[in-house]
C-alpha positions as semicolon CSV with decimal commas, in nm:
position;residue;x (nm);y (nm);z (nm)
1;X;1,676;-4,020;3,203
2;X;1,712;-3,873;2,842
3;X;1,388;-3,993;2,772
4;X;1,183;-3,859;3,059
5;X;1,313;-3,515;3,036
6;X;1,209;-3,504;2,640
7;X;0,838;-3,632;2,705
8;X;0,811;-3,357;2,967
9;X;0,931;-3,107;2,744
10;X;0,736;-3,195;2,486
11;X;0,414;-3,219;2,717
12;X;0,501;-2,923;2,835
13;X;0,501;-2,757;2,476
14;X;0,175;-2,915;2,393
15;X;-0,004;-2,788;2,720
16;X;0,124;-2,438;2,624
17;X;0,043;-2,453;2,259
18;X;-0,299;-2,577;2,348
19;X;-0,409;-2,242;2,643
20;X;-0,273;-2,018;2,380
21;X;-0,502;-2,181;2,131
22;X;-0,800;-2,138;2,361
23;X;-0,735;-1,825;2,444
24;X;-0,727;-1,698;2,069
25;X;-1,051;-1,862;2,049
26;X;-1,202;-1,723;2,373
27;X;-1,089;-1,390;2,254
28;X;-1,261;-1,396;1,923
29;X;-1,590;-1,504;2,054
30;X;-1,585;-1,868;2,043
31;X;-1,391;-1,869;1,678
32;X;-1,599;-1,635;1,468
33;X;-1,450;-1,380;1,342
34;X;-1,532;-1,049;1,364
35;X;-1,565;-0,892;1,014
36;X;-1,310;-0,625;0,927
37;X;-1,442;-0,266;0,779
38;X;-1,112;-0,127;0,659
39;X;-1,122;0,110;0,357
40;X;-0,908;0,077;0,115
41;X;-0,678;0,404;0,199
42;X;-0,760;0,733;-0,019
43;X;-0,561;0,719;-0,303
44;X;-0,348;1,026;-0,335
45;X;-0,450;1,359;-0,490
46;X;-0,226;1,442;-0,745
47;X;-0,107;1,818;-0,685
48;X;-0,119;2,050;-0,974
49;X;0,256;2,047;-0,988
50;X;0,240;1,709;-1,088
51;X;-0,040;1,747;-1,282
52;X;0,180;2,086;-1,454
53;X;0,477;1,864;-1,450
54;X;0,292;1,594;-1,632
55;X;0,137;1,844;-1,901
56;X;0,465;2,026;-1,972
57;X;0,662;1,661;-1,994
58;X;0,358;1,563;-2,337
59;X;0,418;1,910;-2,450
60;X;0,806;1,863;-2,495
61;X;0,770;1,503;-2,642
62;X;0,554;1,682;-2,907
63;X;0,796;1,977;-2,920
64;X;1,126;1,744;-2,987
65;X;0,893;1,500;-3,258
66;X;0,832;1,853;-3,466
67;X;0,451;1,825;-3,409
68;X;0,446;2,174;-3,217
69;X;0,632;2,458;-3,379
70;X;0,835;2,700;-3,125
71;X;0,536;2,952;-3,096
72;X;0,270;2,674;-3,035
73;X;0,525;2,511;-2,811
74;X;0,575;2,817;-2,587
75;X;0,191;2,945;-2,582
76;X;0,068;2,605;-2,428
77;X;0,368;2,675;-2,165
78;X;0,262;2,979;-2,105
79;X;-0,116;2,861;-2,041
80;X;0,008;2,567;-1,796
81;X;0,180;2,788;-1,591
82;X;-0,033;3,054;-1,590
83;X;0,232;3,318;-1,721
């Protein structure tokens, strides 16, 4: 009895397996696939704070290694934020 009720089962899986196979096909035109036009997406504008940010972040590192002097330091400040 075991045995009968297994090959049905697994008949049963096959015949399933197999319509949802032909119906993926019949859906994409007999197999051929359609060709995909997807743009990359835009890549992400940086803002001018992050763009300020990133300025005033280079202008400490040469602050702190004593390439800038305290004026020089504090005019290019002044210039990225518009003070």
């Amino acid at each position: 009895m075991g045995f009968v009720r297994r090959r049905t089962r697994r008949r049963t899986m096959l015949v399933a397996g197999g319509a949802a196979y032909a119906a993926g096909r019949a859906a994409n035109q007999g197999g051929q696939e359609e060709p995909v036009d997807e743009a990359p997406p835009p890549a992400p504008a940086a803002s001018s704070e992050d763009t300020e940010v990133e300025q005033l972040a280079q202008l400490a590192k040469l602050h702190d290694s004593g390439a800038l002097t305290d004026e020089e330091f504090a005019a290019e400040k002044a210039k990225i934020l518009g003070t």
